[in-house]
BANULUM-773967 format. One line per 8 residues: number of its first residue (from 1); for each residue x, y, z of N, C-alpha, C, O. Coordinates in nm, 4 decimals, padded with zeros to 6 digits. Atoms other than C-alpha are relative to their C-alpha. Layout:
<atoms>
NUM) X/Y/Z/X/Y/Z/X/Y/Z/X/Y/Z | ...;
</atoms>
This chain:
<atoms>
1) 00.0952/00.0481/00.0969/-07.0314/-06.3059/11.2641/00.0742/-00.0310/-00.1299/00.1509/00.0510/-00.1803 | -00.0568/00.0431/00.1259/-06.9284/-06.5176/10.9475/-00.0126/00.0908/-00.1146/-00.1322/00.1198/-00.1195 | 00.0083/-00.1222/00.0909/-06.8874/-06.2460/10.6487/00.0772/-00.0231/-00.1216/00.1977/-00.0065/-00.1407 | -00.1232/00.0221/00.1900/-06.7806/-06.3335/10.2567/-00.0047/00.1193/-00.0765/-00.0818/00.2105/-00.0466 | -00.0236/-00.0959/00.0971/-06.6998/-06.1138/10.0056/-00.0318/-00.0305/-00.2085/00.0154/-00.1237/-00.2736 | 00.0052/00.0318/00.1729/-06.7849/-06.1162/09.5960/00.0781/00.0855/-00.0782/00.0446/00.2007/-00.1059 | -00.0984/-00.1421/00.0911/-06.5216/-05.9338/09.3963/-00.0343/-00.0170/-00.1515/-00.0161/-00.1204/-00.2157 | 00.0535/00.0026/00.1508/-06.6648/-05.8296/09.0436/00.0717/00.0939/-00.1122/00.0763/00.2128/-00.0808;
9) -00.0387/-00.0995/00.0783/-06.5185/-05.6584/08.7732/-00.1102/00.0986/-00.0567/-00.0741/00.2098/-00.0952 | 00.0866/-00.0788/00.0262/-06.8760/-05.5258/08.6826/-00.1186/00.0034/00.1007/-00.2263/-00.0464/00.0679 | 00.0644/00.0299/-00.0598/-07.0411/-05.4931/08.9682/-00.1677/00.0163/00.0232/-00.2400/-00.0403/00.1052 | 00.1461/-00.0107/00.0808/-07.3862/-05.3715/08.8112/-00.0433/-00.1696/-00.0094/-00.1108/-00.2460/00.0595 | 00.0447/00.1638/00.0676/-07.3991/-05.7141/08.6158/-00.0250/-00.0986/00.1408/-00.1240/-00.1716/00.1443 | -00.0486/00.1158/-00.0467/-07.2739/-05.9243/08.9229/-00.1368/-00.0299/00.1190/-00.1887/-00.1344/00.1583 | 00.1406/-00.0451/-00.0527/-07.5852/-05.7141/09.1370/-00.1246/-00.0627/-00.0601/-00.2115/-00.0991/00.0191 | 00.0777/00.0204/00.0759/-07.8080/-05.8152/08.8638/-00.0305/-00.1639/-00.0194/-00.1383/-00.2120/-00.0544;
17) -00.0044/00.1137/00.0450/-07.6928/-06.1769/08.8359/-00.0196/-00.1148/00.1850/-00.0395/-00.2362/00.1804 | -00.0009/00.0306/-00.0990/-07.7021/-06.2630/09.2226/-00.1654/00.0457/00.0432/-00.2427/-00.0443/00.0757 | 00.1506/00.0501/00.0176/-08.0688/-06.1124/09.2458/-00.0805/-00.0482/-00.0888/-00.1964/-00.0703/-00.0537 | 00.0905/00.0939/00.0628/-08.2056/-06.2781/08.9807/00.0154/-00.1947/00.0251/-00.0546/-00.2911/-00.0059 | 00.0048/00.1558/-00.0501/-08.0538/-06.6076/09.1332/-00.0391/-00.0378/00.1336/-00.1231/-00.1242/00.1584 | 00.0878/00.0105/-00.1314/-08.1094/-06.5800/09.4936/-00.1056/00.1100/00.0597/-00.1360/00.1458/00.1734 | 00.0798/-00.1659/-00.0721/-08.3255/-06.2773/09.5265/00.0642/00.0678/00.1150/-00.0018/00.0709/00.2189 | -00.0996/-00.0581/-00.0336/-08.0368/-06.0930/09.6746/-00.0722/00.1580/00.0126/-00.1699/00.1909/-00.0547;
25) 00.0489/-00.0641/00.0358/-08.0799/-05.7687/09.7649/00.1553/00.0973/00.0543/00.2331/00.0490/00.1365 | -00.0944/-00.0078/-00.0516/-07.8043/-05.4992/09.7958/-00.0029/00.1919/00.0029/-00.0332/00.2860/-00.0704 | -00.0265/-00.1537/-00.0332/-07.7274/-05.1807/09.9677/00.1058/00.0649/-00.0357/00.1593/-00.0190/-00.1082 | -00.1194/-00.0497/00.0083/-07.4080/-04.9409/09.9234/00.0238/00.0437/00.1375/-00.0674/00.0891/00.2066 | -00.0401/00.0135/-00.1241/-07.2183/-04.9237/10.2284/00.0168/00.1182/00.0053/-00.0046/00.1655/-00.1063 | -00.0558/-00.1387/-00.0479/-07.1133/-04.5776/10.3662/00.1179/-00.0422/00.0397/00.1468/-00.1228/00.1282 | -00.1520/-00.0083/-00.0482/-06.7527/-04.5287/10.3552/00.0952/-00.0940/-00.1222/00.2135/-00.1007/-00.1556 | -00.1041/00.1604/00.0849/-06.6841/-04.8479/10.1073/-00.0596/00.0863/-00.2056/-00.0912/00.0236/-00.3067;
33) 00.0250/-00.0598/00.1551/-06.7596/-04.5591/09.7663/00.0861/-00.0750/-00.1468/00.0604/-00.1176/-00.2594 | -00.0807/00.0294/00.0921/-06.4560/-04.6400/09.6384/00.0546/-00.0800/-00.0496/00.1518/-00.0892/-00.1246 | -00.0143/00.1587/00.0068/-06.4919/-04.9750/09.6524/-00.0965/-00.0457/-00.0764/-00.0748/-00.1591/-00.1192 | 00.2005/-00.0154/00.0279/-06.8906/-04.9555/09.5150/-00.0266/-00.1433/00.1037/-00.0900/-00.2475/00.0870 | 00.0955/00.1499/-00.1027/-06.9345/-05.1969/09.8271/-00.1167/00.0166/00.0416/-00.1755/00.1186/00.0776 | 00.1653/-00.0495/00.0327/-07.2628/-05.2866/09.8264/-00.0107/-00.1718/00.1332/00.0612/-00.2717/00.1314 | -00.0050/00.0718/-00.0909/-07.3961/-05.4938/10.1540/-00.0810/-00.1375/-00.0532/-00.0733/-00.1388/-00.1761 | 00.0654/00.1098/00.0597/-07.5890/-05.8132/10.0719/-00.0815/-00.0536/00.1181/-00.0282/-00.0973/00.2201;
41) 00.1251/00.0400/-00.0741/-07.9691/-05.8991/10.2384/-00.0791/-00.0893/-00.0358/-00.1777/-00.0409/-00.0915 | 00.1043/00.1593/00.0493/-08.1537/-06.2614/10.1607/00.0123/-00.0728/00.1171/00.0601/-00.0528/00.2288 | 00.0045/00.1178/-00.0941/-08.2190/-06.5682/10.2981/00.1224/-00.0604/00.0967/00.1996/-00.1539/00.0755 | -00.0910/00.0506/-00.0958/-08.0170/-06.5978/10.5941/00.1043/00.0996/00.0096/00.1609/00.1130/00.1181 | -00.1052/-00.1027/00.0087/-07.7763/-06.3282/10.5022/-00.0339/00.1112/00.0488/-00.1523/00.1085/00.0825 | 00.0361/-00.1280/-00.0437/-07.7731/-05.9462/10.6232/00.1002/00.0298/00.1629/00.1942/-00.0314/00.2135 | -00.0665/-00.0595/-00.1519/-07.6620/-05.7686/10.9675/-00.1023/-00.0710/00.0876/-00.0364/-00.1038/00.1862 | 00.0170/00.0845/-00.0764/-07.9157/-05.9688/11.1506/-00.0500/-00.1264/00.0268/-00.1134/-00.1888/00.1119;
49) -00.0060/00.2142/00.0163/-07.8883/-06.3252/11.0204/00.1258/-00.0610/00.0310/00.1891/00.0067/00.1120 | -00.1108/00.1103/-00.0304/-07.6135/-06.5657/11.0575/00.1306/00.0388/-00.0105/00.2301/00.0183/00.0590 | -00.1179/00.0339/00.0516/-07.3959/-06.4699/10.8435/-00.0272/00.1297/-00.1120/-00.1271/00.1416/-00.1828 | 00.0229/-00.1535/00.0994/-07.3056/-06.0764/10.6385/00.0854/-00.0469/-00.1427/00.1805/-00.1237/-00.1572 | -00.0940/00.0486/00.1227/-07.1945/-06.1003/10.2883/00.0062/00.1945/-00.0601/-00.0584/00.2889/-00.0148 | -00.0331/-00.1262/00.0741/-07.0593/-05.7809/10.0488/00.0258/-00.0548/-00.1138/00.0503/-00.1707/-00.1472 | -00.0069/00.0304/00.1520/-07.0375/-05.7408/09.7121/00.0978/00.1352/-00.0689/00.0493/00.2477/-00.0568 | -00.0275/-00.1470/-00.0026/-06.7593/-05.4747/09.5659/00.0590/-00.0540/-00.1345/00.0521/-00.1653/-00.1867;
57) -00.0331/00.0110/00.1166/-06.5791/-05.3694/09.2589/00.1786/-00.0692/00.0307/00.2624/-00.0451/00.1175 | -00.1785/00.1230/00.0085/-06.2236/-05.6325/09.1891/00.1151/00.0547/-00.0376/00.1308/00.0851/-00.1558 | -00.1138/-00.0708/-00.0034/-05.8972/-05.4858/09.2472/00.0789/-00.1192/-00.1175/00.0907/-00.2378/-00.0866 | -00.0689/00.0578/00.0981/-05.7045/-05.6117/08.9080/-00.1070/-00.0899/-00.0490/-00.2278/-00.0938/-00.0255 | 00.0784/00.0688/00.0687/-05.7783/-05.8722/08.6835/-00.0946/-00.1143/00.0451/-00.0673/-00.1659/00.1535 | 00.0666/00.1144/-00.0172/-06.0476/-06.1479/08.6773/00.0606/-00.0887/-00.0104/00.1357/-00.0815/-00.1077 | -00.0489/00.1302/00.0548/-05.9266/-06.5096/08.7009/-00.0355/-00.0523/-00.1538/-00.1189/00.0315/-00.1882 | 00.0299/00.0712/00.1210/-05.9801/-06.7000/08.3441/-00.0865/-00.0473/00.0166/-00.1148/-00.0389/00.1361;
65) 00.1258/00.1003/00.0067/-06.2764/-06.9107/08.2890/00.0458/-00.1045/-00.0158/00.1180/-00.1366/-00.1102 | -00.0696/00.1885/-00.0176/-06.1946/-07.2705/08.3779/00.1129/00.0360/00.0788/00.1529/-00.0656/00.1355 | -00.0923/00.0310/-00.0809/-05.9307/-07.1814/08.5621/00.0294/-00.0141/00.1394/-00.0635/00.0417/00.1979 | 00.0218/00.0708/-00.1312/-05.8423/-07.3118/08.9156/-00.0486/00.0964/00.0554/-00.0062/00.2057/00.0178 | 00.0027/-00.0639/-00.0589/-06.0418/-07.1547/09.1826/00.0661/00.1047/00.0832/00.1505/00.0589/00.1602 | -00.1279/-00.1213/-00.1057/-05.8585/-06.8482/09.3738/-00.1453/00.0700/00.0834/-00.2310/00.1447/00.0362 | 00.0704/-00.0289/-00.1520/-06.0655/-06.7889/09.7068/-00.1294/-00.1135/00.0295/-00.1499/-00.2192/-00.0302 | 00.1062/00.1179/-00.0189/-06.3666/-06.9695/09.8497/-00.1130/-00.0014/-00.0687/-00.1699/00.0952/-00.1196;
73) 00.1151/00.0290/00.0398/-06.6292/-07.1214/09.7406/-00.1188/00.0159/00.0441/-00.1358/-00.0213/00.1602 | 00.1021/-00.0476/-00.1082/-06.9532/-07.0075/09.8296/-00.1242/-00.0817/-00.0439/-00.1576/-00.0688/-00.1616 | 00.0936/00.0598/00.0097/-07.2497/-07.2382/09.8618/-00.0865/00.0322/00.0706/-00.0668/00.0555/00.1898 | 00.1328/-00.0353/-00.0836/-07.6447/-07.1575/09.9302/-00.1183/-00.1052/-00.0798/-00.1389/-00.1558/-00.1902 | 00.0871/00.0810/00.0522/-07.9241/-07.3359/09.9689/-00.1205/00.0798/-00.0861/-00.1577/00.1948/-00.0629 | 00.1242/-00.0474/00.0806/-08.2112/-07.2814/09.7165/-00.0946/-00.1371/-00.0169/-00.0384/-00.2456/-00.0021 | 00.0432/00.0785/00.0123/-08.5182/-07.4928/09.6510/-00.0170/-00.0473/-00.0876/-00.1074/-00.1299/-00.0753 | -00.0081/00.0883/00.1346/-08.4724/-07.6217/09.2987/00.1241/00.0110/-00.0406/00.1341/00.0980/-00.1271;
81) -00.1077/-00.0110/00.0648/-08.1090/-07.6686/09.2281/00.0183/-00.0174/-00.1875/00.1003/00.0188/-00.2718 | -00.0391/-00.0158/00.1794/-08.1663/-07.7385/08.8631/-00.0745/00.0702/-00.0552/-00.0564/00.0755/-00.1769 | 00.1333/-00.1432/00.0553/-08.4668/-07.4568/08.7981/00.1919/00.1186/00.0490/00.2602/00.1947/-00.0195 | -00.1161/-00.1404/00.0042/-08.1511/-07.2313/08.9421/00.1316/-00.0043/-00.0736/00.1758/00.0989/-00.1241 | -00.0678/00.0666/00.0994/-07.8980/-07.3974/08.7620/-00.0551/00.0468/-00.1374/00.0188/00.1287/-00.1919 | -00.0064/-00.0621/00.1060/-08.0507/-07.3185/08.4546/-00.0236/00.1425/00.0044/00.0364/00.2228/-00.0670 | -00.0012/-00.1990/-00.0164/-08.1434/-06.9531/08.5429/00.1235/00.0484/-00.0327/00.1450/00.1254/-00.1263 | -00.1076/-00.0699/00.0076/-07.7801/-06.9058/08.6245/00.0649/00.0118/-00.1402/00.1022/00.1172/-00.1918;
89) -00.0120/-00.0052/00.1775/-07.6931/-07.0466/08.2383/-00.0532/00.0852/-00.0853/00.0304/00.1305/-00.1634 | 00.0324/-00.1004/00.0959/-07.9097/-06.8134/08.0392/00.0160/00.1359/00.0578/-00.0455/00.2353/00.0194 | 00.0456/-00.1843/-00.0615/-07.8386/-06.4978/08.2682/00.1577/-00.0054/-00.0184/00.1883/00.0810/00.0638 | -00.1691/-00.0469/00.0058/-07.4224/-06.4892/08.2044/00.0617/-00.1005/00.1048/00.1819/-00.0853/00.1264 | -00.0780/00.0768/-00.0264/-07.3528/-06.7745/08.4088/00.0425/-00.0768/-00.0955/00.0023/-00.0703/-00.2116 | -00.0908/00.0832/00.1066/-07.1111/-07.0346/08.2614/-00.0152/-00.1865/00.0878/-00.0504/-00.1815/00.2056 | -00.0111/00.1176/-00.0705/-07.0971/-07.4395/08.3785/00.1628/00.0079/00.0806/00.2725/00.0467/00.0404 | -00.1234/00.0630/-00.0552/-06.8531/-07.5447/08.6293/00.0022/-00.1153/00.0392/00.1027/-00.1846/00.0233;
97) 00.0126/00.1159/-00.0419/-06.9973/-07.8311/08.7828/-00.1529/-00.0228/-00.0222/-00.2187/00.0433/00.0580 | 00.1282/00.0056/-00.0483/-07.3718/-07.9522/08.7024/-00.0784/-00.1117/00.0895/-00.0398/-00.2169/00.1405 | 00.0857/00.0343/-00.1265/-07.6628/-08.0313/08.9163/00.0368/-00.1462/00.0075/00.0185/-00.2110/-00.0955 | 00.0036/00.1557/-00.0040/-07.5671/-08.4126/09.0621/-00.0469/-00.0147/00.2076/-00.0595/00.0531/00.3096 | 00.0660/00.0778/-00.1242/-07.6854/-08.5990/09.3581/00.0789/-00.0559/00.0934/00.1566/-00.1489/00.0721 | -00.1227/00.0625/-00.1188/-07.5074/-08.6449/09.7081/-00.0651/-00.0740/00.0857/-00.1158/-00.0050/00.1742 | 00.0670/00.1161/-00.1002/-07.6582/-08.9433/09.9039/00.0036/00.0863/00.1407/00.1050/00.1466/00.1761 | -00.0351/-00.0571/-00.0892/-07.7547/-08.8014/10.2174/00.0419/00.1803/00.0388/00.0301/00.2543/00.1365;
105) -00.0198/-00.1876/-00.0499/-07.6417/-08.4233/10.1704/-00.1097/00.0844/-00.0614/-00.1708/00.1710/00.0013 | 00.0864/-00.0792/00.0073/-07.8746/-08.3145/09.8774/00.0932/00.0480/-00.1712/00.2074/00.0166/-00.2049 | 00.0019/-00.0052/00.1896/-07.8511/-08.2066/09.4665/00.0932/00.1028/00.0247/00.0525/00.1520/00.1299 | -00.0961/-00.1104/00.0054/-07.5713/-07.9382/09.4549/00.0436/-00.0323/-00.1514/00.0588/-00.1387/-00.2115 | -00.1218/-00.0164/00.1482/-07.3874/-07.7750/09.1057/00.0426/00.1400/00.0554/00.0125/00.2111/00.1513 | -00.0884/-00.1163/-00.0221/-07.1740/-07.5141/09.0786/-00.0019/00.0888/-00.1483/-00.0136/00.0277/-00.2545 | 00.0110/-00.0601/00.1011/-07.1728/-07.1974/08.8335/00.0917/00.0617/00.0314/00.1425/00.0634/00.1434 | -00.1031/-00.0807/00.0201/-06.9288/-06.9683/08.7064/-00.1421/00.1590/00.0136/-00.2636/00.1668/-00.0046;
113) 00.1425/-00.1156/-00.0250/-07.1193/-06.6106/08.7799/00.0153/00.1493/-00.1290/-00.0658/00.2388/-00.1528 | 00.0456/-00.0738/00.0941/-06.9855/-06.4199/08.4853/00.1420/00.1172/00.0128/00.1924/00.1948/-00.0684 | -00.1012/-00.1093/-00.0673/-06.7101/-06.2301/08.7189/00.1569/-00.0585/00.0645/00.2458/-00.0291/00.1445 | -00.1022/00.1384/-00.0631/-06.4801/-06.4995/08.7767/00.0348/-00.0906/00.1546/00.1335/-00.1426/00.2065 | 00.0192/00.0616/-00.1073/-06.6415/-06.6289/09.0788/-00.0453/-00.1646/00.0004/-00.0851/-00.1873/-00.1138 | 00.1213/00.1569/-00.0278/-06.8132/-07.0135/09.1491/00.0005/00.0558/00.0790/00.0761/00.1291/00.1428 | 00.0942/-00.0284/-00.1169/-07.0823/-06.9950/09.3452/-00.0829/-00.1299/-00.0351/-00.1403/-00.1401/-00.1435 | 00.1042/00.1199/00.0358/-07.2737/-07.3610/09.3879/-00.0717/00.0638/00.1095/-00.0470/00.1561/00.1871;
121) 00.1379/-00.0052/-00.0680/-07.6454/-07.4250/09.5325/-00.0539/-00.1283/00.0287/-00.0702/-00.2129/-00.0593 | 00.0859/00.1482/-00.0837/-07.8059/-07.7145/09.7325/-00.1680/00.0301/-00.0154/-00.2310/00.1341/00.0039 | 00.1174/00.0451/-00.0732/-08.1359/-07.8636/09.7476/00.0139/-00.1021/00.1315/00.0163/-00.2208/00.0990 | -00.0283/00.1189/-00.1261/-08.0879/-08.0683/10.0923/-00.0813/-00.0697/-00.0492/-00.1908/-00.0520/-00.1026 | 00.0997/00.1422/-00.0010/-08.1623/-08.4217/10.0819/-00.1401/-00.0370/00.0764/-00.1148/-00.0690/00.1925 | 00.0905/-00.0128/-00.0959/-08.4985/-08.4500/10.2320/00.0442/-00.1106/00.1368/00.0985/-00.2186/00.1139 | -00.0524/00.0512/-00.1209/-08.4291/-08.5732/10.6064/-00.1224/-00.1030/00.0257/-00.2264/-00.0678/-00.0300 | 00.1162/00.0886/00.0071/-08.6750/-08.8868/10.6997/-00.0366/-00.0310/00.1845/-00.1306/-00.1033/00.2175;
</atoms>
């Protein structure tokens, strides 16, 4: 099963900033203390959806703000990319890329999350 990871330097905030954008929801793992890994349950995500995600505290420093990505990029769909788009702006996100229009795929931007992650969000193009 497909499984990402979120590495935060505060992982309170990063908890805080992931359910108020996707209504995230997150457990602490048994065994992962010393990590504060915390499991991650939403739309599509969890132990019996598609695809498991975690959320833990970031061994060393954060990348810079603006500076080149270092790991993957993680994209989810939501149904108003620019209602979440601005959420992510007044809650400690930062711009990286905003909301634009992909012929065919669907409105995607990308945010900085506060922890030195991007994380973009799709509205799919409606299909006809």
């Amino acid at each position: 099963m497909p499984h990402f990871e979120i590495h935060a330097t505060d992982v309170e905030a990063a908890k805080a900033f992931y359910t108020g954008l996707f209504g995230w929801q997150f457990s602490p793992m048994q065994g992962g203390e010393d990590l504060a890994y915390h499991l991650i349950e939403g739309r599509g995500i969890g132990m019996t959806q598609g695809v498991t995600g975690g959320l833990m505290a970031r061994i060393g420093d954060a990348p810079a703000a603006g500076s080149p990505v270092r790991g993957g990029t993680m994209t989810f769909e939501v149904d108003d990319c620019d209602e979440r788009y601005r959420w992510a702006l007044g809650n400690g996100g930062a711009e990286a890329l905003p909301p634009e229009d992909y012929p065919g795929i669907g409105r995607c931007a990308y945010v900085e999350d506060g922890q030195g992650n991007i994380v973009g969000m799709i509205t799919p193009a409606e299909s006809n």
